[in-house]
N, C-alpha and C positions, 0 to 999 in steps of 0.2 A: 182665347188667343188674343195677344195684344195686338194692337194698330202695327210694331213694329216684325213682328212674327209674320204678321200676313203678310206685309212687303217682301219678307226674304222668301217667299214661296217659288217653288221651281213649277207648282202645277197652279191650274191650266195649261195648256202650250196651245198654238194653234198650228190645225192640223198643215200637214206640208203642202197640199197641194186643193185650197180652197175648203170645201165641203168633204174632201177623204183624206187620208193617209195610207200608204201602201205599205206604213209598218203597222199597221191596224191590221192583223190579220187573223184566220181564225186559226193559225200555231202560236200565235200571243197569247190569246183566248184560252187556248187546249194546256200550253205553258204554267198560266197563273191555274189553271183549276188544279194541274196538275202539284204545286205545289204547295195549295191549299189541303188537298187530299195528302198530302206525305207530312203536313204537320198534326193528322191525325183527325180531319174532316169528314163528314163521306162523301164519297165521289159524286163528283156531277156528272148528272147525264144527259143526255137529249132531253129539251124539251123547257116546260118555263124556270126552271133553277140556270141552266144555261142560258138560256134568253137574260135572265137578271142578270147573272155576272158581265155577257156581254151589256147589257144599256148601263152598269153600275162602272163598270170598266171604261165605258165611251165617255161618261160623265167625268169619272175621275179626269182622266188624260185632257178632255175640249173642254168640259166646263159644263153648268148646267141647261146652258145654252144652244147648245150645240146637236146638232139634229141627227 
């Protein structure tokens, strides 16, 4: 990625309200797996595969930073 690519980046963001987001939720979570699963994935379910998508999904959106 160039110096200039990574300037026009929309992510990161910071969350809305300090340390949370109350569009963080887990019908976001259930959303993205859900669409992952209909491009022909398999389902995630309970447990550490959900847990990953949740911290990979936190990361994406805060940053690597971001607790």
């Amino acid at each position: 990625m160039t110096a200039e690519a990574a300037r026009e980046r929309a992510y990161p963001v910071p969350p809305l309200n300090g340390d949370g987001d109350p569009r963080f939720t887990y019908g976001l979570l259930d959303e993205v797996a859900g669409v992952i699963e209909a491009h022909g994935y398999p389902k995630i379910m309970n447990g550490p595969d959900l847990m990953e998508l949740h911290v990979g999904l936190f990361r994406f959106l805060y940053g690597e930073g971001a607790a």
